[in-house]
N, C-alpha and C positions, 0 to 999 in steps of 0.2 A: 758350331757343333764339332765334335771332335771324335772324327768316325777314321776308325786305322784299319778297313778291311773289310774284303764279305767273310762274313760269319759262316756264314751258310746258305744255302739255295736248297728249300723245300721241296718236295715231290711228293704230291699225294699218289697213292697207290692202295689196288681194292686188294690187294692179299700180299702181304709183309712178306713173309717165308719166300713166295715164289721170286718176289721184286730184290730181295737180300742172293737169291741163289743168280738171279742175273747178273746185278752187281760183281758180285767174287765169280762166278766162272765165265762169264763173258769179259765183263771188263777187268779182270782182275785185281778188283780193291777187295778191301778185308772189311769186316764189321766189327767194330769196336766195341760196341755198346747197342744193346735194346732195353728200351725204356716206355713203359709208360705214366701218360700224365693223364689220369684220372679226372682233373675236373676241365680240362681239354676234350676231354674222352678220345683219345687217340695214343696210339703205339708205335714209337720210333725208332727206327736203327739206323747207325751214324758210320756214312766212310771219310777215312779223312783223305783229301788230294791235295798236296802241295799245303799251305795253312789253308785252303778252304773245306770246310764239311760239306758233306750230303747227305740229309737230314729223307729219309724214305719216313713218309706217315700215311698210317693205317686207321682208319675210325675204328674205335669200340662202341661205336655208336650211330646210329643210322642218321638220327636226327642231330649231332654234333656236327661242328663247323668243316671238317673235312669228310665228312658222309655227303652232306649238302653239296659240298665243293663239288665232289664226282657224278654224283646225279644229277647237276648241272650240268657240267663241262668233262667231265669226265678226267681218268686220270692224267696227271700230266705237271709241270711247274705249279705250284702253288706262291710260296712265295720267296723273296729276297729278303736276306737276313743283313746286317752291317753289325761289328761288332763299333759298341762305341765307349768314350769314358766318357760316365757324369751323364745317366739317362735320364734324372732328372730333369735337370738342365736342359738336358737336350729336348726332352718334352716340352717345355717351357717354350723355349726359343722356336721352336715350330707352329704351337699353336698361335705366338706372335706374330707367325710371319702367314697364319690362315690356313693351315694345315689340319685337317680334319684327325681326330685322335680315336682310334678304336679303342686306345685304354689308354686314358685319362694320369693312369700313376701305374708302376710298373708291374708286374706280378711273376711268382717264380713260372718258370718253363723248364723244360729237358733239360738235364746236363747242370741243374740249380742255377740258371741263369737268369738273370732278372732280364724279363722281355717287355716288350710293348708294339702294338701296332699301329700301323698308319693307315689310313683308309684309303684303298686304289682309288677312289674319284678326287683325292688329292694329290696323287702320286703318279698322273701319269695312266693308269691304269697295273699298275704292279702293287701287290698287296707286299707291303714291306716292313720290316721288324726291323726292332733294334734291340739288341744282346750286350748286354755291362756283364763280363763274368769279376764280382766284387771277391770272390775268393784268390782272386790271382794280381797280382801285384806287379 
């Protein structure tokens, strides 16, 4: 597998605006971009530090995957991102080596990245993506 970085590190968070105004006045990062991704049903805004992003996501949706997340556990890390080339591949080689797949073959995410997950009861317990941006060379 041919993994050159964290992409990013997730935060689920219950109110975007207020979790963005932390961000920039406490810690003094800037927001780049807010986005969302509709069939996620979730709303993200991106700091970048150093090449790693911080990906803040907001449910638009009670019942989608980070609504869930926080009325469980509430807010907090969600998940670990690695930017990788060749996510096919790298799907492939994983499920070889028994690695459980939240998604089977890639699908678009934030930022038009082609994403996929891995299921925390394979992973250690950290729910972790892998990000191929194919528009960037």
């Amino acid at each position: 597998m041919n993994l050159s970085h964290i992409e990013h590190i997730g935060i689920a968070v219950k109110n975007l605006d207020e979790s963005i105004e932390y961000y920039q006045d406490v810690l003094g990062l800037k927001c780049y971009a807010i986005e969302e991704v509709k069939d996620q049903k979730v709303k993200t805004a991106f700091f970048m530090l150093g090449e790693t992003k911080i990906e803040l996501l907001e449910s638009t949706d009670p019942e989608g995957p980070i609504g869930k997340f926080i009325e469980k556990k509430g807010e907090g890390v969600h998940h670990l991102a690695f930017a990788v080339k060749g996510i096919e591949k790298a799907l492939g080689e994983l499920k070889d080596k028994g690695v459980r797949l939240i998604d089977e073959t890639p699908r678009k995410g934030a930022e038009g990245l082609d994403i996929a997950f891995l299921h925390p009861k394979s992973t250690k317990g950290v729910l972790t993506e892998l990000c191929e941006n194919k528009n960037k060379s």
